[in-house]
Steps between C-alpha positions, in 0.01 A plus 500: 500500500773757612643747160875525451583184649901537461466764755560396880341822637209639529545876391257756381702491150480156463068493422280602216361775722745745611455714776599797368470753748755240763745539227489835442509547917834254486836601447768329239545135674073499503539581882339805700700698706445360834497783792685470808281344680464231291780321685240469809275156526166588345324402852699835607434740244120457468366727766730785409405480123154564616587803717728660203207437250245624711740823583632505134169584331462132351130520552461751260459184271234329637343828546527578127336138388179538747461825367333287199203494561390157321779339668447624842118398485615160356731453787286606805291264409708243450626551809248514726396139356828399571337601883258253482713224331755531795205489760369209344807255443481544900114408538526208275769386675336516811208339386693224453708470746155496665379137328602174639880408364493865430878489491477280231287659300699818505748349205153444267422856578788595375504332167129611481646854534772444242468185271202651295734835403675281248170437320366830540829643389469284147164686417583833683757612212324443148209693689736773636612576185200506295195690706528769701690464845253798702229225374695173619572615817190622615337143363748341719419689795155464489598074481701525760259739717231245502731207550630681854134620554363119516630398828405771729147502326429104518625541902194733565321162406645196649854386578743542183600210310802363561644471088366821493809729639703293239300527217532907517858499537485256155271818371758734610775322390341478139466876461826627655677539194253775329629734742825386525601500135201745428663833693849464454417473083257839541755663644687636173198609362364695857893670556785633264775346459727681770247397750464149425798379744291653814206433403624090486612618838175619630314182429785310693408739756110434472575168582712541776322761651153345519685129543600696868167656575256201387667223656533681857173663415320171472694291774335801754159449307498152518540486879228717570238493219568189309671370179158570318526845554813542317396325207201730484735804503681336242200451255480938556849524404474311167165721420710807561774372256239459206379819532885648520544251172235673330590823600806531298443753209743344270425181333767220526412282193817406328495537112362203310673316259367585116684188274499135613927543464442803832304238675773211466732695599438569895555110514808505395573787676440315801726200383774760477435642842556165646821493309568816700792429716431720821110445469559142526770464759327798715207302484613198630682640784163688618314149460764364751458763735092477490510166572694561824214811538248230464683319774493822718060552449486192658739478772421855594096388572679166716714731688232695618244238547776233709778724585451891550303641737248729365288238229360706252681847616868316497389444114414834445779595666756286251305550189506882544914495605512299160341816318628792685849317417355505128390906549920557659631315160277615236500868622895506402430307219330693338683807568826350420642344204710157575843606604683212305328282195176459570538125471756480787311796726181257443705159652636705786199566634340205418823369684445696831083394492593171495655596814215601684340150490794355765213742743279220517784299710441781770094362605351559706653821513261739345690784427797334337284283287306842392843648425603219308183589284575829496842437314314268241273788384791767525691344292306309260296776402762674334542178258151590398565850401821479341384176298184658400689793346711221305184318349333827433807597252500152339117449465370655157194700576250314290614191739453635816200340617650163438863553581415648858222177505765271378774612746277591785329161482818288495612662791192469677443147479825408699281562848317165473803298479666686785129431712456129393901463580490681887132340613664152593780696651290684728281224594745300623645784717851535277515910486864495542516291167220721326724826561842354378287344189325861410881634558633292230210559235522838571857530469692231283376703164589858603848343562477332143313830386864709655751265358364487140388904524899544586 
């Protein structure tokens, strides 16, 4: 699959689809200039970048992309569904945990959650590109509303079935990717081109931002007013988002193709993109690091429910370190270029997340386990950013829908196998194996990824 074969590295020159602007930004040897601070470990540096952005005017950039007003409407709404969805991956889980061999269970919730994004993925790209995204998204909200609506309105009957927690994650899981591949491929047409890199930053930041509040904001829910009343809030959420979907001025339906030859030729367009050195190799690397993720959703849920004190609040409590780690990393992201080769800046970090997962040796301990979270999300958010930027100069516009679809759904689909790997862990009590395992997956391929990107 990989292009230029004879070449051992991976290097921005060595694909079909340069990244111009990181060659321009490099000097002679294809290196940038690295500051003096570059010397320092990354874990170091982090906090500082964020005060000398903040006090250096960086903002000014996000600033300048909300100040589009299609955009900004686009992603308010999209993230305060992203709210809801972090609220609810808490309720479902406690619902479960609730059921007899609840434990169990929580590896089928998983896949339920994740498994159906590979099929949904498959149909969400030819769609993407062909109608009108404003029109997509708000269908799939209103899907997913009434999916999330169903539980807390059958409880006003009678007791809720027990398939039935599962069979809306499967719903949820189905849809994901309209959203997912759906705003990152409006985003050219809602922002110019100057903008584009902080506006990928800003939906990084959507999701990190609302993963902190919803999870935290649902554990406290939960404990007081019931799971059913978060799902219910959910449902509201999605509603808002298809009204924010259809209240974007602009249209975003990609140009048609007008001779059977323009058709044929997004497939083997695609064919070439997975010839694409960096998308390929990139891709894999993130696939191994969401299947150690995958081992994380479900350890985190045992941790709390067996280990933690707290139950529901101790998952809050994890799940929003995880984010607010996410909202550190992709706030510097965004507002900073990689330092090195974007390759190599993407395996460090990657490198350093797959770090954080040694935490889980510290149970009970709360707040060491919650810190260990909080270095996953620092530092595997900005793999997201930087990455995205990559794909985004590589992906030819009439593709977008299915490259981001492609891409997003590969990477997606590596959570099941990490869930369906860590259940029998867990059940038999073996965390201390679970944690060195997710180290591993995590961090074998960003030391491949370094080595080659070298």
């Amino acid at each position: 699959m990989a292009a230029n074969a004879t070449s051992s590295s991976i290097t921005p020159a060595s694909v079909p689809y340069g990244c111009e602007q990181d060659r321009r930004a490099s000097d002679a040897d294809g290196r940038r200039p690295m500051p003096a601070s570059a010397g320092r470990p990354a874990s170091t540096r982090l906090l500082p970048m964020m005060v000398n952005d903040v006090a250096g005017g960086r903002l000014v950039i996000y600033r300048r992309a909300l100040s589009r007003r299609d955009f900004r409407v686009l992603w308010l709404g999209s993230s305060f569904s992203l709210v809801g969805d972090g609220m609810t991956f808490v309720a479902l889980t406690w619902l479960v945990l609730s059921q007899p061999d609840g434990v169990q269970q929580l590896g089928l919730l998983t896949v339920c959650y994740t498994l159906p994004v590979f099929v949904g993925g498959l149909l969400t790209g030819p769609i993407m590109d062909r109608f009108d995204k404003r029109h997509v998204l708000a269908a799939d909200s209103a899907v997913r509303g009434v999916a999330m609506a169903l539980i807390p309105i059958v409880s006003l009957v009678g007791e809720v079935p027990v398939a039935l927690p599962f069979i809306v994650a499967a719903v949820y899981g189905l849809f994901k990717m309209v959203p997912l591949a759906g705003f990152p491929a409006a985003i050219p047409d809602l922002v110019p081109e100057e903008d584009r890199d902080a506006a990928n930053a800003l939906e990084s930041l959507s999701f990190s931002l609302s993963g902190m509040i919803g999870p935290a904001l649902g554990g406290f829910l939960i404990s007081r007013f019931g799971s059913e009343i978060v799902l219910a809030f959910d449902a509201v959420s999605y509603a808002l988002f298809a009204v924010a979907a259809l209240a974007v001025r602009r249209p975003l339906t990609p140009d048609l193709p007008e001779s059977p030859s323009d058709a044929a030729r997004p497939r083997s367009t695609i064919l070439r993109l997975l010839r694409d050195r960096v998308l390929v190799v990139t891709t894999l690397v993130f696939m191994a690091f969401n299947i150690a993720v995958g081992m994380l959703l479900v350890t985190g849920p045992w941790l709390a429910k067996t280990q933690l004190q707290g139950g529901s609040q101790a998952l809050g409590l994890l799940l929003a370190a995880l984010s607010a780690g996410e909202l550190a990393g992709a706030a510097v992201a965004g507002a900073r270029a990689p330092q090195a080769r974007p390759i190599r800046a993407i395996a460090m970090v990657q490198l350093i997340a797959a770090g954080g997962f040694l935490a889980l040796l510290t149970a009970p301990l709360t707040i060491t386990v919650a810190a260990g979270f909080l270095i996953i999300g620092m530092f595997s958010a900005p793999m997201t950013v930087w990455a995205q930027s990559l794909r985004m100069a590589r992906i030819p516009a009439p593709l977008r829908g299915r490259g981001f679809a492609i891409l997003r759904t590969l990477m997606q689909v590596a959570p099941p196998i990490g869930a369906v790997v860590v259940t029998p862990l867990l059940a038999a009590g073996l965390l201390g194996q679970a944690a060195l395992l997710m180290t591993l997956i995590a961090g074998v391929p960003a030391v491949v990824l370094l080595s080659r990107a070298e």
